[in-house]
Steps between C-alpha positions, in 0.01 A plus 500: 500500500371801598126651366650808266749225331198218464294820340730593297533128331165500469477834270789376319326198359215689439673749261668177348176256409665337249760339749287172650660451843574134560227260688536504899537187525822409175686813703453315847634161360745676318653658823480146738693335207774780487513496889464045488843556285652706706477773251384750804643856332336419149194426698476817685591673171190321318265597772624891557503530066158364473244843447207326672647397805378523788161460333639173313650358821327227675537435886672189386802680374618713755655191682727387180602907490578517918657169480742690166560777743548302745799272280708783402419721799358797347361624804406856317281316227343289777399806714300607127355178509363513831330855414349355209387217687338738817341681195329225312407411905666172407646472855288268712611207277654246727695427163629835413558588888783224581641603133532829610617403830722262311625781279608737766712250732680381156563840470637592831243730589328310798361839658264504176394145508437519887260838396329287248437209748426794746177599292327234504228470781484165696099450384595513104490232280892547412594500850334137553743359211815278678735602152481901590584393836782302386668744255498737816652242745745429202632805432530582896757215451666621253581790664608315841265637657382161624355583832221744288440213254406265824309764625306512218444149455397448871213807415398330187441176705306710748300601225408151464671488139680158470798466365613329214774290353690773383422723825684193669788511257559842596515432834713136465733779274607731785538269817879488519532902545537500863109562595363225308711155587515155446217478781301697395510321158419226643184597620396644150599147356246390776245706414551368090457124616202599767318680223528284201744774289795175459497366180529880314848425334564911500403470906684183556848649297475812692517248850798380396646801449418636820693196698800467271543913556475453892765225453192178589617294207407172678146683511498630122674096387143382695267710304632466184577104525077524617402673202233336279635625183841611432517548129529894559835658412461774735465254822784357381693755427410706855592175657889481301552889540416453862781265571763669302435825718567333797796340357394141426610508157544117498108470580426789238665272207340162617124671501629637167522119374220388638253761352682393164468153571098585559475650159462865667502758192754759592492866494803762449411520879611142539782533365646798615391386864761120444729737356572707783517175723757433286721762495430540890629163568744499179410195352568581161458133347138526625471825359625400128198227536251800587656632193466275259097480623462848425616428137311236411178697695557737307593740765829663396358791332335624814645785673409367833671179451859573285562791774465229841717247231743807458510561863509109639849456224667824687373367853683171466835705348441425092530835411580400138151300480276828642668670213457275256079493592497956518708513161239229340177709620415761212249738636672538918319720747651687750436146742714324275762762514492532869528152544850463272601801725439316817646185400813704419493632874421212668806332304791817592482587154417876544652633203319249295158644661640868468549434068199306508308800646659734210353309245196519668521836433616491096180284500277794649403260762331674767668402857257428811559478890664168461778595227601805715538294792725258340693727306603737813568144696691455204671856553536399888701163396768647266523857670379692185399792707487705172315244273206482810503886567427494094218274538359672801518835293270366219213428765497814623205570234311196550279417796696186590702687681298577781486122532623350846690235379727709240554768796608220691718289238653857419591555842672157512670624179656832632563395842671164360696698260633759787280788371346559854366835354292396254372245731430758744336693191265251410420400850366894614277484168303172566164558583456192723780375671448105583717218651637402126650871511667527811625162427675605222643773625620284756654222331673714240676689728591173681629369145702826466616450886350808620389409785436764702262622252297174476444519888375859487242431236387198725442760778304710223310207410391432912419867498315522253306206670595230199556171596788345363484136314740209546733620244526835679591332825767282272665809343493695856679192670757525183580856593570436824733178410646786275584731765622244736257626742380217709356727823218635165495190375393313856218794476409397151481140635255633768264684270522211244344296847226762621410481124431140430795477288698243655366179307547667138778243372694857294447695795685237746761429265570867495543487894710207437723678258507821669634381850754269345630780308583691812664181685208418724457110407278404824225777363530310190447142607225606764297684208611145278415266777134638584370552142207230483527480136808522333549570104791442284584928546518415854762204499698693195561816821546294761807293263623825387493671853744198664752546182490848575579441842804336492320123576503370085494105624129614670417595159596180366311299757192708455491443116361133491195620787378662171390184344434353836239776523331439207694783268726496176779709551476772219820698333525706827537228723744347266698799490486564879636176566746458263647852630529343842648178354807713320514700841639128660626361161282222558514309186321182619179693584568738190469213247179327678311858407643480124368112480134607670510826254606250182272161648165682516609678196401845702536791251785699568559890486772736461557528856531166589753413217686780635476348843608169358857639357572702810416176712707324295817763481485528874512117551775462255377346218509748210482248244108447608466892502658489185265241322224706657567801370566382136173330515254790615270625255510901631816613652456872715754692670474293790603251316823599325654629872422196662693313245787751443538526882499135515787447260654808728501322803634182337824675384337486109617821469500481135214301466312805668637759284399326214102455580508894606581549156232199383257705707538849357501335158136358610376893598493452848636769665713489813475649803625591799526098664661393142805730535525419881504107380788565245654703740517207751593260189827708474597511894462078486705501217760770586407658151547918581563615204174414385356525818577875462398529185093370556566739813568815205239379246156456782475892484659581156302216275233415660394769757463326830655643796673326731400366826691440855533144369668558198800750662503187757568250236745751353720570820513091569587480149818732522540398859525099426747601210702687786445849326436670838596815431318476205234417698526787755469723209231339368344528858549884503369556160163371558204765419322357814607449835667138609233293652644201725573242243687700304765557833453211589581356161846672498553388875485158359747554198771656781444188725582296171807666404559606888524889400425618863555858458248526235252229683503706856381790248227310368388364830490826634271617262305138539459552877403872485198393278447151732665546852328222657480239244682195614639358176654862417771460761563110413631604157730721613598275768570246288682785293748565837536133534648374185720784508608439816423782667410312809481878768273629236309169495467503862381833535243496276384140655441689825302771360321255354375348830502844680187561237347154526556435125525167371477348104218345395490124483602330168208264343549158302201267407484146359245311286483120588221275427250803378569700744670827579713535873625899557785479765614840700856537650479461838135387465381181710109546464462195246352250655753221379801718654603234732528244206692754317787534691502182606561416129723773468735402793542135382585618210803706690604170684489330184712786342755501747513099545623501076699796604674318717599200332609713223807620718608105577 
């Protein structure tokens, strides 16, 4: 405070005599109770209204007021603090030092607390003290500035100042940031046992922390099974939050028993810490048990506790039960909100989060970081561009704006929701432009298959000397996959080498993905092949890549190396496989997969029902797709065109029309793939009149406009029917110009009903768009042949081989004895070809032996 003020207090009680200004010592006790209760703003209030202070203050209080300061970072109050304190020449306290010290790093100002450290001289009293040293080396840390904080613990030992416990805590607390390691641990473990500091259950705690965060939990299991006594919660509960970080959630819940076995009292901290284990590993039955503890503890009320039950119910999919715990809670911070948002997210139920957030609102609850970020990811999910740019228009006035993570979850929004200039917008305004950014910019103009764009802001990001991330490199080897452009994508590959990329499991699976999706398989299997360590990502590309290649029974036989390897096959390998099993109508294989998926009772999704009824439909049986689909729980669009294109392709014409209308009574909307399903109902079933009516009604009922497929499906339709004029007309009338199957279609419909006037005009346009595709030619051949037009046959026969042209070879496979053979025309590469035909002809000889004793 400075002199004039002091003065000026000082006159004022002298003009008022009759007011007795409280004893020293009831307004110092009075203040460390308020601050002991966390009452920190009534505290500073007490001391600032008192008329005597500074005169009434003791050295003894300033701590309690830093430490207020300090809790609800009131950095400007602190500063007044600190002049009052250099006044009263309170500053060479060792105590009041480190709470200054203290004050400033807790309120981000380190420059200040390194000034105050600065002052002191190396021969005073306060410089001797190990805490002042401590709080500096602290808040050094806290600022990851860690090489400073070393330095500065290497000068204090130079000063021959020995370290304490909690100067070794410090230390333990920082050695898995890259300069400190698990060695160098070590050594300060070492130097505990060497200089009689083991036995300290803070020190000891703090050890096991330091090997179970550089991934030693053998080493961190040792120490703690050695400890003397382990009736602490907070060993215990470092010990099960340790595990559960590194994914052991089985270990996490076991320790969790055995500390209750042991009688440990629990803390909120306990709880919360099981909790997450088990919604990580989502063992909810464990988790009711942690529940019912917490009631009968006495725990339920606590905010700490109901918000990690809330969020362990939506982690293992009971939505329903993390509402029922947010609607029981009476007085819910913004935590509690947040976390009922999140669960909403993490369970695809963005409009849920999206109303849950307006009531936030009715309920003047004030919205942090965390509830923007989940309410534009929210935005992102559903393509609300307008709801997020609504959002994004309220922070404009609040300094949470200028945070990194909303610029960069807003730049996800736009870019996923195609607005590439506000992205743009809010990208040239950011301050500090970091990895997360660029990333987002990249990925969301990957998601919005821009991907020229994403590629240029990766060659920004180089220039401006960022490095990118793993997820960069995934998005950038998407793009190229996207553009088919396998010559970038080989230079990708090389820079994902020179980078140290190579063994990131995403990254590879990305390579993976990228060259099978431009045809090069060997790339594939040689990335597949050398990958030390392979996760489940890895085998679910490598399954996907041969179905996408045309090889589905390589798929098939690389399913079961999953479990071989060690892996359960999750809904994407389910799905990947069963889309190679309906590729070969392989029903054998089809229904082992359903018995694994119903044996081990895994839990299946949307996608891999879906997967389930197409297998099914493809193989034949659509009385299994049908009991399938009447049995799941969610039905999406997906869903409904499987099954109507299912009853299609089985000539249930009727049957199909009928669940179109189910579906639109349900308020799922179709689109185009519905209509082209219907469509293709009709041509089985010969049905034009309706055919052409679903044609009329895509554009004039329901707004979708139709695709190459669907004026396909509409000239086969008339074509089949032998409408062929019609179907010329048809042909010229389209708003878009004929692609191939559309000519070719027709072609087809002559050959059927041997029109070859009409079918030379639709070959002629066919070959003028494809001139040296082989097949083109055979279908007009065919067209000359059955119409006897054997000149016209011959000629085009000989142009034909004049071009080299020749059809490609048909395909059949068979499944026998769980497996799946694929047979070419023509092709003798099997290596049981010999046996084949040697089967084949004495089947002949037998044929013609029966043949002839038929004629006698």
């Amino acid at each position: 405070m400075h002199l004039k003020s002091y003065i000026f207090r000082q006159v004022s009680y002298l003009t008022h005599p009759h007011c007795t200004p409280p004893l020293p010592n009831l307004i110092n006790s009075k203040i460390r109770n308020l601050v002991q209760q966390k009452q920190y703003l009534e505290a500073l209030k007490f001391y600032s209204q008192n008329p005597n202070f500074p005169i009434s203050t003791t050295k003894f209080t300033f701590p309690s007021l830093l430490k207020a300061c300090a809790s609800i970072s009131n950095l400007y109050y602190g500063k007044t603090l600190h002049a009052t304190i250099t006044y009263m020449g309170l500053q060479p306290d060792p105590y009041i030092t480190t709470s200054l010290i203290d004050m400033y790093v807790k309120c981000r100002s380190l420059d200040n607390a390194v000034k105050v450290f600065d002052e002191l001289s190396e021969g005073e009293v306060c410089s001797r003290d190990v805490s002042v040293w401590n709080s500096m080396i602290d808040g050094y840390f806290r600022f990851d500035r860690i090489s400073e904080g070393i330095g500065q613990f290497c000068r204090m030992q130079r000063l021959d100042l020995r370290p304490d416990a909690y100067s070794l805590s410090i230390l333990l607390g920082v050695c898995d940031n890259g300069i400190l390691g698990y060695k160098e641990g070590k050594q300060i473990h070492g130097y505990v046992l060497r200089n009689m500091f083991d036995g300290d259950p803070f020190l000891d705690t703090a050890i096991i922390d330091m090997y179970l965060s550089c991934g030693m939990l053998t080493n961190a299991w040792y120490v703690f099974d050695k400890l003397g006594d382990r009736s602490g919660v907070v060993v215990w509960n470092v010990m099960i939050g340790g595990f559960c970080e590194k994914g052991l959630w089985e270990c996490s819940l076991e320790l969790h028993s055995f500390a209750k076995n042991e009688g440990v009292k629990f803390l909120s901290a306990s709880f919360s810490t099981v909790l997450s284990a088990c919604g990580s590993s989502e063992d909810v039955s464990f988790g009711m048990q942690v529940h019912c503890d917490v009631i009968k503890m006495g725990f339920q009320s606590n905010p700490y506790v109901y918000t990690s039950l809330l969020t362990m119910y939506a982690k293992c999919k009971l939505v329903e039960d993390a509402e029922g715990i947010f609607y029981q809670i009476l007085d819910k911070e913004t935590e509690v909100w947040n976390a009922m948002i999140s669960a909403y997210v993490n369970n695809g139920r963005a409009y849920d989060a999206l109303e849950l957030y307006k009531s936030m609102r009715v309920n003047a609850i004030l919205s942090d970081v965390f509830t923007i970020l989940n309410i534009f990811s929210s935005s992102s999910m559903v393509g609300l561009y307008d709801f997020g740019r609504s959002v994004h228009a309220e922070l404009i006035k609040r300094p949470i704006q200028n945070n990194i993570a909303i610029q960069s979850t807003l730049l996800t929004m736009y870019s996923k929701c195609g607005s590439s200039a506000d992205a743009n917008l809010v990208f040239s305004t950011m301050e500090e432009r970091d990895v997360v950014a660029f990333g987002s910019m990249i990925s969301g103009f990957c998601h919005n298959s821009k991907f020229e764009e994403a590629l240029n802001f990766f060659r920004d990001m180089e220039a401006h000397g960022v490095k990118p991330d793993s997820d960069i490199m995934v998005s950038v080897i998407s793009a190229c996959s996207g553009l088919e452009n396998v010559d970038l994508g080989c230079e990708i590959h090389g820079f994902v080498v020179k980078s140290g990329f190579q063994l990131d499991l995403f990254v590879a699976s990305s390579l993976i993905d990228m060259y099978s999706k431009c045809g090069f398989l060997d790339s594939a299997e040689k990335i597949f092949s050398g990958m030390p360590h392979k996760s489940l990502v890895t085998w679910n590309s490598m399954i996907s890549c041969y179905c996408r290649n045309g090889l589905p029974e390589y798929s098939i036989r690389l399913f079961p190396q999953i479990l071989q390897h060690g892996f359960h096959p999750d809904s994407v390998s389910i799905t990947s496989v069963l889309g190679a099993i309906s590729s070969v109508a392989a029903l054998i294989q089809g229904k082992i997969v359903h018995g694994y998926l119903t044996r081990l009772k895994v839990r299946c999704d949307i996608q891999v029902e879906n997967a389930l009824i197409d297998m099914y439909i493809k193989c034949g049986f659509l009385k299994y797709a049908h009991y399938i689909f009447q049995n799941m729980f969610r039905k999406d669009l997906v869903t409904w065109n499987s099954m109507i294109a299912g009853y299609g392709s089985h000539g249930e014409c009727l049957k199909a029309m009928t669940l179109f209308d189910c579906m639109k009574s349900s308020e799922i909307r179709p689109d185009a793939v519905t209509f082209l399903c219907l469509l293709s109902s009709c041509n089985h079933s010969g049905l034009v009149e309706a055919g052409q009516h679903l044609f009329q009604s895509m554009e004039v009922e329901h707004g979708i406009e139709p695709k190459m497929e669907h004026y396909v499906n509409m000239v086969d339709l008339l074509g089949r029917a032998g409408r062929l004029d019609e179907a010329y007309k048809f042909v010229r009338s389209m708003p878009v110009e004929p692609e191939r199957s559309v000519w070719l279609s027709l072609l087809c419909a002559c050959r059927a009903h041997r029109n070859v006037e009409l079918g030379e005009l639709a070959a002629d346009n066919l070959l003028k768009l494809e001139p040296s595709t082989g097949s083109n030619y055979v279908h007009l051949l065919n067209l000359y042949g059955e119409a006897e037009l054997w000149d016209r046959a011959a000629n085009l026969r000989a142009s034909m081989k004049e071009k080299g042209l020749k059809k490609q070879p048909g395909c059949s496979w068979i499944e026998l004895k769980n497996r799946v053979d694929v047979f070419l025309s023509g092709d003798s590469s099997s290596p049981r070809t010999t046996e084949i035909y040697e089967t084949l002809n004495s089947l002949r000889r037998n044929m013609r032996k029966k043949g002839d004793n038929s004629v006698f």
